[in-house]
VMD Tcl script that draws the C-alpha trace (Angstrom):
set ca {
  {156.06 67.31 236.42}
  {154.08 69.64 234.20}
  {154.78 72.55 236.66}
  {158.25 71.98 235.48}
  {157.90 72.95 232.10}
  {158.38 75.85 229.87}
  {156.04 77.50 227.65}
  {158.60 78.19 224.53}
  {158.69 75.15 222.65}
  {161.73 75.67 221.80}
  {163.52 76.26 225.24}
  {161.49 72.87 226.40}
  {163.74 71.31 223.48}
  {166.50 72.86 224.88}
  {165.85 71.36 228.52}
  {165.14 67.84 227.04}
  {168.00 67.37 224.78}
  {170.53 69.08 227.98}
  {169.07 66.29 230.48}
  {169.13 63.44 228.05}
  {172.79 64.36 227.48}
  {173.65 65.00 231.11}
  {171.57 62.56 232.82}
  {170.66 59.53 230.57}
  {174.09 58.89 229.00}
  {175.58 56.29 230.61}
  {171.84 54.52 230.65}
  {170.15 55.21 227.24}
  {171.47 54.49 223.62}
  {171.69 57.61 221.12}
  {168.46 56.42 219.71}
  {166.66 56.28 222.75}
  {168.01 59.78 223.73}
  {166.61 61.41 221.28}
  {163.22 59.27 221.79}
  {163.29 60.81 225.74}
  {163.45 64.55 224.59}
  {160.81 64.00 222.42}
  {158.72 62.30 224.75}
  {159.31 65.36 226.98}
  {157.91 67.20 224.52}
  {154.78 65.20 223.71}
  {153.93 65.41 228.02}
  {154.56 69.05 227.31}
  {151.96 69.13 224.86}
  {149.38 66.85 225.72}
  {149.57 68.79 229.13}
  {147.90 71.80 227.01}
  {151.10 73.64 228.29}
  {151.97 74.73 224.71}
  {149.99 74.70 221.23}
  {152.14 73.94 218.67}
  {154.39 71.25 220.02}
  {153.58 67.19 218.77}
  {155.37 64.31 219.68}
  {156.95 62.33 216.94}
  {157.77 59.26 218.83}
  {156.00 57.73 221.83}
  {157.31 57.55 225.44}
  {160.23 55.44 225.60}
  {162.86 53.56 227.81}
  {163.88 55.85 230.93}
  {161.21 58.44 230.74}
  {159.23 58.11 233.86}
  {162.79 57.79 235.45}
  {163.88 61.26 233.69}
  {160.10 62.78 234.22}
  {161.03 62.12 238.40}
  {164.62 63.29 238.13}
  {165.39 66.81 240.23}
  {168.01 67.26 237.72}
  {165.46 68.05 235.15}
  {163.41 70.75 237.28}
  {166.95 72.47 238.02}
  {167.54 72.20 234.13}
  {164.24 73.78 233.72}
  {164.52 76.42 236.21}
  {167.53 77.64 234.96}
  {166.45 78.53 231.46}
  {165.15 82.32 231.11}
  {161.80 82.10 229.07}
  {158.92 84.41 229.05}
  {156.00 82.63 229.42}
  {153.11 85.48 227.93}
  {156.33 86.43 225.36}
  {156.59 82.68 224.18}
  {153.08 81.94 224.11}
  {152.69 85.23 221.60}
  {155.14 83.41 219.50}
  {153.71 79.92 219.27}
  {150.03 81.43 218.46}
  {151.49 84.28 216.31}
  {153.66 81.23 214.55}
  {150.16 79.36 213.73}
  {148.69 82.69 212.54}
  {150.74 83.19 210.15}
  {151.07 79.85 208.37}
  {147.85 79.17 208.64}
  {147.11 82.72 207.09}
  {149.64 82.41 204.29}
  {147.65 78.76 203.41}
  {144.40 79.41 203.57}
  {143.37 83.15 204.92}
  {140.71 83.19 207.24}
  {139.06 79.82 206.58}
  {141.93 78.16 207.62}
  {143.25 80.81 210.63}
  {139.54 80.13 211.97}
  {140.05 75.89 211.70}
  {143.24 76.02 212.91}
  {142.00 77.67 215.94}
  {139.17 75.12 217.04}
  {140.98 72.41 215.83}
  {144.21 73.53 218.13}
  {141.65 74.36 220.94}
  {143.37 77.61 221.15}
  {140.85 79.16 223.31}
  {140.74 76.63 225.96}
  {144.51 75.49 225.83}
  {145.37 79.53 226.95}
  {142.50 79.82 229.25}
  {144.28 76.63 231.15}
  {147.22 78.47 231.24}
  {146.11 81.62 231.93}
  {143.00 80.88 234.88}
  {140.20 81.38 233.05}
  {141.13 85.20 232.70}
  {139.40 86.19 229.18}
  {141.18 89.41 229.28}
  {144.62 88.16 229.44}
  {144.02 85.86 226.79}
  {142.25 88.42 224.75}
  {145.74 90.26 224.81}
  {147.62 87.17 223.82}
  {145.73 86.79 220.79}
  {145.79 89.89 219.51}
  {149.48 90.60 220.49}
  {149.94 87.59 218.25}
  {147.89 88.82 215.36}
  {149.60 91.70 214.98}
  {153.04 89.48 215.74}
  {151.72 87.64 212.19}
  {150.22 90.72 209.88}
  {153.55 92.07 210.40}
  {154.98 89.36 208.71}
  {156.55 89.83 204.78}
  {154.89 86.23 204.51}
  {151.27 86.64 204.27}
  {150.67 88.98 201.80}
  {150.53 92.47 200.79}
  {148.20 95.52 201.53}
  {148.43 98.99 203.15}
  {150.88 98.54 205.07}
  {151.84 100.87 208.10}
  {155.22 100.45 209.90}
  {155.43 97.13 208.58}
  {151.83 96.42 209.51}
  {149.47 94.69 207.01}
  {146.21 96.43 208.19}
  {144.23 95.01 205.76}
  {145.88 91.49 206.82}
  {145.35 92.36 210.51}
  {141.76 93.15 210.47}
  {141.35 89.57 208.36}
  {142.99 87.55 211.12}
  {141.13 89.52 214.23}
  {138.12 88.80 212.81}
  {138.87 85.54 211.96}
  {139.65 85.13 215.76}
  {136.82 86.42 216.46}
  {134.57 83.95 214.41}
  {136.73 81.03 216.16}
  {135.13 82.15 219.31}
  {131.62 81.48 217.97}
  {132.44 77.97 217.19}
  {131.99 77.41 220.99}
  {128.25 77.16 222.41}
  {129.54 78.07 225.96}
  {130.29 80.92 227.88}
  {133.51 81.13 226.93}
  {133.40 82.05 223.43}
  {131.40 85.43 224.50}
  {133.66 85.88 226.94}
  {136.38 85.33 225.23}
  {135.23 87.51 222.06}
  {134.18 90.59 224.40}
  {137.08 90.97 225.54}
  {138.59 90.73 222.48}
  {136.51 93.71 221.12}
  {137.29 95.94 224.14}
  {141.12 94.86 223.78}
  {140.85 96.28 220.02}
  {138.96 99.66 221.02}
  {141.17 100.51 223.38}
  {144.42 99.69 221.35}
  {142.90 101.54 218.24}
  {142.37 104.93 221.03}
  {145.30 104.64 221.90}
  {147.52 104.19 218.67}
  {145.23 104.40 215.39}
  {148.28 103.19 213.49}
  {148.70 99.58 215.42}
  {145.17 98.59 214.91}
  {142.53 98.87 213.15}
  {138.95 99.81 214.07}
  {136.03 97.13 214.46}
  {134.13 96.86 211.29}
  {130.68 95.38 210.82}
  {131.81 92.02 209.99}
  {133.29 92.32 213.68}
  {130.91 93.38 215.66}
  {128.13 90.85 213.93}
  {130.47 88.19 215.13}
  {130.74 89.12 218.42}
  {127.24 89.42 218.70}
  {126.99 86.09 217.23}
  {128.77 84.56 219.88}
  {127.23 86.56 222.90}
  {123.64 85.44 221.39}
  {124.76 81.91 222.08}
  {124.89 82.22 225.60}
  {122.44 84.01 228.02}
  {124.81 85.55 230.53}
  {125.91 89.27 228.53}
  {122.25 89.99 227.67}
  {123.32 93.80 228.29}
  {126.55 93.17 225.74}
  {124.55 91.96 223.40}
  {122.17 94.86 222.78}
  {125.44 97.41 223.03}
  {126.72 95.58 220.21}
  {123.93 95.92 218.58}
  {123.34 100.42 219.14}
  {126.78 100.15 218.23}
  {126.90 98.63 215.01}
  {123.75 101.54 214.92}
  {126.23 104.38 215.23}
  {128.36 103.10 212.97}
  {125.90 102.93 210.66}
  {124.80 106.54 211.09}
  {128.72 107.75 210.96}
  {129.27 106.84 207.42}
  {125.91 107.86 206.13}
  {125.60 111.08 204.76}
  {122.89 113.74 205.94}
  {119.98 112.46 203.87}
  {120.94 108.50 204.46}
  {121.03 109.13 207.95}
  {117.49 111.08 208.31}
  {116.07 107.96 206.38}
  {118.00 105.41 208.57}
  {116.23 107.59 211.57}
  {112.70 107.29 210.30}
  {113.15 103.83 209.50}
  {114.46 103.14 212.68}
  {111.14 104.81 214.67}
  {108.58 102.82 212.18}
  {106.53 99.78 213.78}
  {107.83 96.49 212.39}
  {105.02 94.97 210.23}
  {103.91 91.62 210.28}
  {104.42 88.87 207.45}
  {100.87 89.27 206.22}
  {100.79 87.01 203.50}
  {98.72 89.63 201.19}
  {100.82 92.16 201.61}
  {103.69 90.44 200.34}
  {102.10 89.10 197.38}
  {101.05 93.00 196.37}
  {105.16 93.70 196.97}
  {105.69 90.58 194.47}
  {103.14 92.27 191.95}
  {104.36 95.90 192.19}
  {108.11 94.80 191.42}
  {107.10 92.64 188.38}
  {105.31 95.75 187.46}
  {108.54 96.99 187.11}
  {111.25 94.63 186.37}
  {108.78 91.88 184.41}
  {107.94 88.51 185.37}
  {110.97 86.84 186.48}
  {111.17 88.44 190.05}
  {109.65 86.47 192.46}
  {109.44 86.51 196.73}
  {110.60 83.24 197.48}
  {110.41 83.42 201.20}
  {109.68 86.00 204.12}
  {109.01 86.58 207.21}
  {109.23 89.24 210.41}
  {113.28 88.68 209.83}
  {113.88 88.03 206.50}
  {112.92 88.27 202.53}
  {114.53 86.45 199.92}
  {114.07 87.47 196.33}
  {114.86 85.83 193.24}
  {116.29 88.53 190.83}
  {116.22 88.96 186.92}
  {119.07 89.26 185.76}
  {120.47 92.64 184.46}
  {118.97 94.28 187.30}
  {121.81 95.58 190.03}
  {120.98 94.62 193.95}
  {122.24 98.25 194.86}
  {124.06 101.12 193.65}
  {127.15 102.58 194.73}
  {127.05 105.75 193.74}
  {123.08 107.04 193.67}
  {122.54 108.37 189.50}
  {119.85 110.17 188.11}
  {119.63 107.18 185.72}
  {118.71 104.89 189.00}
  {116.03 107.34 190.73}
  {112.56 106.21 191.03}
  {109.88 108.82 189.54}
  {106.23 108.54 189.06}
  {106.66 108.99 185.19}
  {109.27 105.96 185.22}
  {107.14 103.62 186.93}
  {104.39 104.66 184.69}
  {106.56 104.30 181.34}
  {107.83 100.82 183.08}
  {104.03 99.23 183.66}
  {102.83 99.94 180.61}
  {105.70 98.56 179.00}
  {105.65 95.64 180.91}
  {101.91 95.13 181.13}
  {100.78 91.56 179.72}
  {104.06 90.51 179.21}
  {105.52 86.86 180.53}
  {108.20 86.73 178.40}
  {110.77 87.66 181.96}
  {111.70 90.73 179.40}
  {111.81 94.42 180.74}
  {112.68 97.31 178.61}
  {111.85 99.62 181.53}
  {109.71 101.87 178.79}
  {112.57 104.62 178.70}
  {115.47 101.55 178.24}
  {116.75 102.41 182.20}
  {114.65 100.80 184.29}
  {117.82 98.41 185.00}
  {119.29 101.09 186.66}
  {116.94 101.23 189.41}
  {118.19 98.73 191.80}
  {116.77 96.26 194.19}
  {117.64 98.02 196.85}
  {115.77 101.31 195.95}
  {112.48 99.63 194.74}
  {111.77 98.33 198.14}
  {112.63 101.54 199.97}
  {109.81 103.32 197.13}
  {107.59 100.77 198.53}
  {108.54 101.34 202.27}
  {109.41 97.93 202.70}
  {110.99 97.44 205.89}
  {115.09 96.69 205.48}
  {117.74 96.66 207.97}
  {120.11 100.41 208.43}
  {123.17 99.03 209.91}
  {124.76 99.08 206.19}
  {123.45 102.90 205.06}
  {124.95 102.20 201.48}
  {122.92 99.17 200.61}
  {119.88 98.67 203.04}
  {119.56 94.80 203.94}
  {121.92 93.67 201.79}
  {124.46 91.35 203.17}
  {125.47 89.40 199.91}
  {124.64 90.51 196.33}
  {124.75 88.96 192.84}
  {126.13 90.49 189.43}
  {124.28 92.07 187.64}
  {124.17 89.28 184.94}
  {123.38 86.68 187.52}
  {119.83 85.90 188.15}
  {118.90 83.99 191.79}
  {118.04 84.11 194.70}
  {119.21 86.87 197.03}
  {118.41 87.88 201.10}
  {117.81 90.75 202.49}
  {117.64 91.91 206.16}
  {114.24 93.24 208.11}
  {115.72 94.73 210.87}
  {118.90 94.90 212.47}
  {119.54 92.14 214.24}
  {118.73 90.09 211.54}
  {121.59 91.39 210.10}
  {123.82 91.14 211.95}
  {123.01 87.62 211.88}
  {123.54 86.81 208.41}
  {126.59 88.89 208.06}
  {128.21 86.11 210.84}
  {126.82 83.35 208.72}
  {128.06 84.43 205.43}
  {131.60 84.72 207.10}
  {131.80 81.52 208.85}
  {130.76 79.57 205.52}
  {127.49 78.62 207.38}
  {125.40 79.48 203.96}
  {125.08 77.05 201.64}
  {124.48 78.62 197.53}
  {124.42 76.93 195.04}
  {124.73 78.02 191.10}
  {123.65 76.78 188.11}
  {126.01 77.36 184.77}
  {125.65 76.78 181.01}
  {128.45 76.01 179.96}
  {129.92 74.56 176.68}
  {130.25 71.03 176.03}
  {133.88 71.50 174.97}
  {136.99 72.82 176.62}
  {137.81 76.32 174.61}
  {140.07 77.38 176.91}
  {143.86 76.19 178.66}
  {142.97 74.94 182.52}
  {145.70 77.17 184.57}
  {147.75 77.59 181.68}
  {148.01 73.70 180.90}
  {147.21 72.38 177.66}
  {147.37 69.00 179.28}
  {146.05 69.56 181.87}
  {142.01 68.70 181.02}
  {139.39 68.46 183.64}
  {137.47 68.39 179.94}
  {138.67 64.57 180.20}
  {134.86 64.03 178.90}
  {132.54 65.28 182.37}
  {129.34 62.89 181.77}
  {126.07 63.62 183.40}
  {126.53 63.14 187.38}
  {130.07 63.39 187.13}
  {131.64 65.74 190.09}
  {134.63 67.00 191.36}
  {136.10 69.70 193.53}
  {137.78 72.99 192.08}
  {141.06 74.79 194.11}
  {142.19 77.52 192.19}
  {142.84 81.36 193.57}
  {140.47 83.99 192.41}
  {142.27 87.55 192.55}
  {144.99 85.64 194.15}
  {143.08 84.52 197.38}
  {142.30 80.84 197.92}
  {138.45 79.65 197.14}
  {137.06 76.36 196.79}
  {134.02 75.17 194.65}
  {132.20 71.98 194.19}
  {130.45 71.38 190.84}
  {128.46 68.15 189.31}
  {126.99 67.91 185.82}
  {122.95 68.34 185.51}
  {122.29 67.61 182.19}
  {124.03 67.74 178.24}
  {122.23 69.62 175.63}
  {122.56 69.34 172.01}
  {125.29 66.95 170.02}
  {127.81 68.00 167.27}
  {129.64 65.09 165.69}
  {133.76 65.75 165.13}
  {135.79 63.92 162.91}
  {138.07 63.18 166.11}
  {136.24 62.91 168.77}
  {133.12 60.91 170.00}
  {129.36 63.28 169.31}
  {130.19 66.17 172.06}
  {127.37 67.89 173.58}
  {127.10 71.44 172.58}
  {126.38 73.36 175.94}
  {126.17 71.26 179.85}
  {124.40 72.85 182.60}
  {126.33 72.26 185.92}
  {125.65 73.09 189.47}
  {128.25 74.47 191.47}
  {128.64 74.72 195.12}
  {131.03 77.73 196.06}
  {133.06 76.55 199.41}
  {134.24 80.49 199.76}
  {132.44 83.27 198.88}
  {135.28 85.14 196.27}
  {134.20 87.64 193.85}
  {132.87 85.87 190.54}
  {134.18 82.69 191.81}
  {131.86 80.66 189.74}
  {132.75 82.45 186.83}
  {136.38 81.85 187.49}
  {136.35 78.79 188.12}
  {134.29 77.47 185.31}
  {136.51 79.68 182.50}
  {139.50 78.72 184.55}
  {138.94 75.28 185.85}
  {137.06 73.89 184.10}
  {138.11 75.48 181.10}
  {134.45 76.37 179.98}
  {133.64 79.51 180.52}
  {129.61 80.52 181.01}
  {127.47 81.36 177.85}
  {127.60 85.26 177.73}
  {129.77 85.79 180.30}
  {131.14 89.20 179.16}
  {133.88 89.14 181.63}
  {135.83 85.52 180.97}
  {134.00 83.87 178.35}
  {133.97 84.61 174.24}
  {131.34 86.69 174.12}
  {129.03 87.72 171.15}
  {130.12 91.16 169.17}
  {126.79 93.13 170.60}
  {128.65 93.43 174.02}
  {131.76 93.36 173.29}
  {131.09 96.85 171.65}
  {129.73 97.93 175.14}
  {131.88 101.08 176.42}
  {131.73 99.81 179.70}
  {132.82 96.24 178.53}
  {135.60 97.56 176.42}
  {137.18 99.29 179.45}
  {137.14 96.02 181.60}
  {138.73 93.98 179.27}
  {141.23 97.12 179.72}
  {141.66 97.23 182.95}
  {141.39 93.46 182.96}
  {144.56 93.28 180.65}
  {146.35 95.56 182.91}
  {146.61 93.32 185.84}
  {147.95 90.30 183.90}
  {144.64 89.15 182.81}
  {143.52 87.32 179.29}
  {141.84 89.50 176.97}
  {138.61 88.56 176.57}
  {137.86 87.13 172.75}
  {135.59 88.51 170.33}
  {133.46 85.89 168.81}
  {131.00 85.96 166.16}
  {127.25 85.65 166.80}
  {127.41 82.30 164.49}
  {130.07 80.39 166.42}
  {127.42 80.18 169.43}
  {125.00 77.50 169.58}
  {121.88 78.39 167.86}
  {120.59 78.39 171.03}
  {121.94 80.90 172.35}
  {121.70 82.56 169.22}
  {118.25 82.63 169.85}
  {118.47 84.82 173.02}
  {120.34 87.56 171.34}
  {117.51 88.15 168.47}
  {114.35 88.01 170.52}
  {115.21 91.83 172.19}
  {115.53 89.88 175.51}
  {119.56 89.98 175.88}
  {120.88 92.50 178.57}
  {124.95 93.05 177.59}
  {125.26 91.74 181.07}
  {123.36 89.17 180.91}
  {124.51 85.60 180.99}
  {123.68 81.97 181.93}
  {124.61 82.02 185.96}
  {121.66 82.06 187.98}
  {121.76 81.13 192.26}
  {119.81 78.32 192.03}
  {119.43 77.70 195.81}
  {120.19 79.41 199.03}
  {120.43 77.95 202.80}
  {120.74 80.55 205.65}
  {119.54 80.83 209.41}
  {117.48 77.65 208.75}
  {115.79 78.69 205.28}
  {116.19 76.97 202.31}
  {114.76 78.21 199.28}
  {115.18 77.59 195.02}
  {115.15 79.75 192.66}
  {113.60 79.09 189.73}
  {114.63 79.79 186.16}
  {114.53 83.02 184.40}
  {111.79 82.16 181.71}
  {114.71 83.09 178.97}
  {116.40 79.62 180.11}
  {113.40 77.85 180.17}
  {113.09 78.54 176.14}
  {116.99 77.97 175.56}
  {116.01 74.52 177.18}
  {112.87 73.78 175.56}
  {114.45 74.53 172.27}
  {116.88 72.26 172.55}
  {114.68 69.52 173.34}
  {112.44 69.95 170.63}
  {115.78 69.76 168.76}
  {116.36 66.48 170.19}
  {112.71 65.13 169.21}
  {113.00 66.17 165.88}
}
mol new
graphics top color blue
foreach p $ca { graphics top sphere $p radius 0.5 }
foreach p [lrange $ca 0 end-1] q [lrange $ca 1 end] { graphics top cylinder $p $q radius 0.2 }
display resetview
């Protein structure tokens, strides 16, 4: 019976409802006739002969009569339906909603949980390549769409939307720990080179993010060894393409250097050198032949974009910077000259000839980075394979970071525009919840729970509130300044200093480079960022802007923990949080 059957959902409709008409009438009530085409339909699906079909009703009185009919074949035979055509349209059809819902998170679960890759390879005979062309066909079927979104958009094509939903094809193929998903995912990449020769305008080129993922998903299985390592010289070259002249002679020596080992001296002396320059609160959490993880100060930048004089590393900087530092354990770092800052992560290891990954020549084994205000742990990349690997992690959600945020004890700020609206409803220590709210317009998700309250005020209307609460908070995507978003925005308390969403003190608000983001911020429909006196802040906090330890960046969001490739590490506080704390419980005792 299944032979029978079409591919387009909607032309099996078609056959169902014609034979329960013709066929069933003088045997079947109207009720049951519409049961029967729907039960045609649910065969038709649980056969894996479509993927976007479900049966609303069970099987019902005169199908297995129908399902043996030869009127129902001839039915079938008779409608015209292309079977790679319809099949385009019932994945393209899943892109696209599933796009417009959740982006790639949810075009990546609706995949596995459809068993997209298998249902086609049933229908197709295990031929990767011809199932490589479906899906793609159909992602370019659903970035052409009007309803997912805008971007650069060429002919009607979404590029930008495009290269979102190959690659988030791409990462559904690593959700399988067989054969197939390599398969599958090579085939997709040679699918996409070939269409990008041949037209540059109907799709786009692989990116990093691509080529990690297929990687990812050959490493699972042993049987494209060769592959593998071509993804790998690949990602290489495209490395070396966008890096200018003197990037790419640095990427080349780096490349010929002997890995070192994880000599547990030598990476205490790394620890020392970069406290000699960015103070006390930089610590190596974890490292070894693969990876380092570093927990950052804050006001210090993980790379720069655009390489400054302000940001290069000379002898009579680091000089200025020890002595300025030297004997300190306050965290503080005035760099000697007042620029130190500027020198980033990035650029102190390279000084030091620590080893880093080249397949990113802008930011050498960075995969992720922090703000500038945020303090935490970070990880880098040893070599390239390494990654590679982490860039696949990161983008399917396989990291797990979590943040801790001050926060006041109040709500000083509309949730979503909603006066009513109030997750303030009084959080009390180990109270949690779950935050959905866009950030730039894109979905992202973020758990939080409350820590700990510090400080009371009594109001005449309310019972004693606490005057700043230290939450953690889980990020489910990985948005830019989600945290800070969504504890401004949904929570309606934004972080202590933030100088971004929060009320910030006067001293950085004056900032030139603050002044023009609350600009530019105000531009795209954003709130203007409020001025607030140094007083209206807890004396706490106060406290942090008079000792000369306050960076006009700086603020209280620190990544607190960080789980990747089977790590785990935490982070611990920046000594200026340890005083805010300790302040406030003397407070309390007194």
């Amino acid at each position: 019976m299944a032979s029978s059957f079409l591919r387009s959902p909607a032309a099996t409709k078609e056959v169902c409802t014609r034979y329960a008409r013709n066929h069933l009438a003088g045997g079947l009530s109207t009720r049951h006739k519409g049961s029967a085409c729907d039960a045609f339909v649910g065969i038709y699906h649980t056969s894996k002969k479509t993927i976007s079909i479900r049966p609303k009703y069970g099987f019902c009185v005169g199908v297995r009569r129908a399902s043996r009919s030869p009127l129902f074949s001839s039915i079938a035979n008779n409608v015209d339906s292309s079977k790679e055509t319809s099949e385009c349209d019932n994945v393209s059809a899943l892109l696209q909603d599933a796009f417009s819902t959740g982006e790639t998170d949810a075009v990546q679960d609706s995949l596995v949980s459809y068993s997209i890759l298998q249902s086609l390879l049933d229908d197709n005979q295990s031929a990767a390549e011809d199932v490589a062309d479906i899906l793609i066909k159909s992602a370019i079927e659903a970035a052409t769409s009007d309803c997912i979104g805008t971007g650069r958009n060429v002919g009607g094509l979404n590029r930008v939307n495009l290269a979102a939903i190959l690659n988030a094809i791409l990462a559904s193929c690593c959700e399988r720990t067989d054969d197939l998903g390599g398969t599958v995912a090579l085939a997709l990449l040679e699918q996409m080179d070939e269409m990008h020769s041949d037209d540059e305008t109907t799709m786009v080129a692989p990116d990093l993010v691509s080529l990690s993922l297929v990687y990812h998903a050959l490493e699972q299985t042993s049987s494209h060894p060769e592959a593998q390592q071509a993804i790998l010289e690949r990602a290489q070259r495209l490395a070396k393409k966008g890096a200018g002249s003197q990037r790419r002679k640095a990427l080349a020596a780096e490349r010929r250097r002997k890995p070192p080992g994880s000599d547990e001296g030598d990476i205490r002396l790394v620890e020392q050198r970069l406290q000699s320059l960015y103070g006390s609160d930089i610590h190596i959490l974890y490292q070894d032949d693969d990876l380092l993880i570093v927990s950052k100060p804050p006001g210090m930048v993980c790379y720069h974009n655009k390489k400054t004089s302000a940001g290069k590393i000379t002898t009579s900087r680091k000089k200025k910077s020890r002595a300025a530092n030297n004997g300190k354990d306050d965290g503080s770092n005035d760099g000697g000259d007042g620029k130190l800052m500027d020198i980033s992560l990035e650029d102190a290891l390279i000084d030091m000839a620590f080893p880093l990954s080249t397949v990113n020549p802008s930011a050498r084994g960075i995969v992720h980075r922090l703000d500038r205000g945020t303090s935490g742990a970070i990880v880098l990349a040893k070599n390239d394979e390494t990654h590679l690997r982490l860039v696949a992690s990161f983008f399917l959600r396989k990291a797990t970071k979590v943040y801790s945020a001050l926060v006041p004890g109040s709500c000083l700020q509309n949730i979503d525009g909603d006066e009513d609206a109030n997750v303030s409803a009084m959080l009390t220590i180990g109270s949690e919840g779950e935050i959905d709210l866009p950030v730039d317009r894109r979905p992202a998700k973020s758990k939080y729970r409350v820590v700990k309250m510090y400080g009371h005020q009594e109001e005449q209307t309310q019972q004693p509130t606490p005057e700043a609460i230290l939450l953690e908070v889980q990020t489910l995507t990985g948005r830019k300044h989600q945290v800070r978003v969504h504890c401004a925005s949904g929570l309606g308390r934004p972080i202590f200093l933030d100088p971004l969403y929060s009320t910030k003190p006067a001293a950085a608000a004056s900032a030139p480079k603050q002044q023009s983001r609350d600009k530019k911020k105000a531009q795209k429909g954003g709130k203007e960022t409020e001025i607030v006196d140094d007083e209206a802040l807890p004396t706490a906090i106060q406290n942090v802007l008079k000792v000369g330890r306050y960076h006009p960046e700086q603020f209280f969001l620190h990544a607190k923990s960080l789980s990747i490739l089977g790590v785990t590490v935490d982070a611990p506080f920046p000594t200026w949080w340890s005083d805010t704390f300790d302040e406030w419980e003397l407070k309390k005792e007194a």
